[in-house]
N, C-alpha and C positions, 0 to 999 in steps of 0.2 A: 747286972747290966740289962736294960730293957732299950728297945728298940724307940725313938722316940715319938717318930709319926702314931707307931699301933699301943705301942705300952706294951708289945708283945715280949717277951723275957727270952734273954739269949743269953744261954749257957757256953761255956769258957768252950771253945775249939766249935762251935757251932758256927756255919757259916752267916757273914753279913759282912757289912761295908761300913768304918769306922773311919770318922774324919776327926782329926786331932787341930785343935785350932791355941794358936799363942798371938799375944802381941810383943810385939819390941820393938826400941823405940830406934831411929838409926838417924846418923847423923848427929848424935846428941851423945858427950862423954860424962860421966861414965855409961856404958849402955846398958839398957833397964829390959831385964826380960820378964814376963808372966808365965807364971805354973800353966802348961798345957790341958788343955780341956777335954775328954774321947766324947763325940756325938757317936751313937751306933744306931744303924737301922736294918733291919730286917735284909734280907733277900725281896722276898714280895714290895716292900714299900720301895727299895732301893730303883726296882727295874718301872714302880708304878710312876714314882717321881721324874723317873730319869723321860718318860713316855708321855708324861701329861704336860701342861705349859707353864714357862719361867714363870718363878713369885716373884710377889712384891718385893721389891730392897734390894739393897747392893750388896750386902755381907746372904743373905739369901740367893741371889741370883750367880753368886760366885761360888758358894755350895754347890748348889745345884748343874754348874757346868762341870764342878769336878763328879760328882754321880755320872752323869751324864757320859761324860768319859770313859767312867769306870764301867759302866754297864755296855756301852759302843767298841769297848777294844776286847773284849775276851764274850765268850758266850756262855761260859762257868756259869757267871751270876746269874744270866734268863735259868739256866737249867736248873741251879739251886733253888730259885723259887718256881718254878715251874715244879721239879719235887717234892716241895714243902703244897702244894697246894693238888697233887695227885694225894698225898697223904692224908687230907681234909675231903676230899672230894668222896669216899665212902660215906661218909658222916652225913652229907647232902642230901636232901630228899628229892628223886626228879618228880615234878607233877609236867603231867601232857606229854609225855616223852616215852612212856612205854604203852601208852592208852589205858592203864587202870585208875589214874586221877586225873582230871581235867574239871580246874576249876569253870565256874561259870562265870562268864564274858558279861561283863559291864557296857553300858553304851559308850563308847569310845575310846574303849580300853583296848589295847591290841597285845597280844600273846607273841612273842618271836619263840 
């Protein structure tokens, strides 16, 4: 199972946010259902989507509100990714930050 947005790989009991999508048809006998789908995304991608602005499309933009929920009613998911990315953040190199590397300044280029 990989995460879709990053391709990142999510291992069985590993946190992240799975949307199960089917069609079926209603109002129509006999009634016709489709094999269900698992999208999974990450923690990180989960809270990034939920905080950036609606996609394109309607089967997208109804994704997205269910994330968006999910990430808005419990604060679990911020802190899972927020975990997964203290975990990375040793691996980080800081430059300008401790004052032993500080690249040098381009004309118009601004450093935060």
């Amino acid at each position: 199972m990989h995460c879709l947005r990053c391709n990142r790989e999510l291992e069985a009991g590993h946190k992240s946010v799975a949307l199960y999508m089917f069609a079926q048809t209603v109002g129509i006998k006999p009634r016709q259902k489709s094999t269900a789908h698992r999208i999974s995304f990450c923690p990180q991608c989960s809270v990034s989507l939920a905080m950036g602005p609606p996609p394109e499309g309607a089967l997208n933009l109804a994704a997205w509100d269910m994330i968006r929920d999910l990430v808005g009613s419990d604060p679990a998911l911020n802190q899972a990714a927020w975990e997964s990315l203290n975990g990375i953040s040793g691996l980080l190199t800081a430059t300008g930050t401790d004052g032993t590397h500080r690249p040098a300044r381009a004309e118009g280029y601004f450093e935060f």
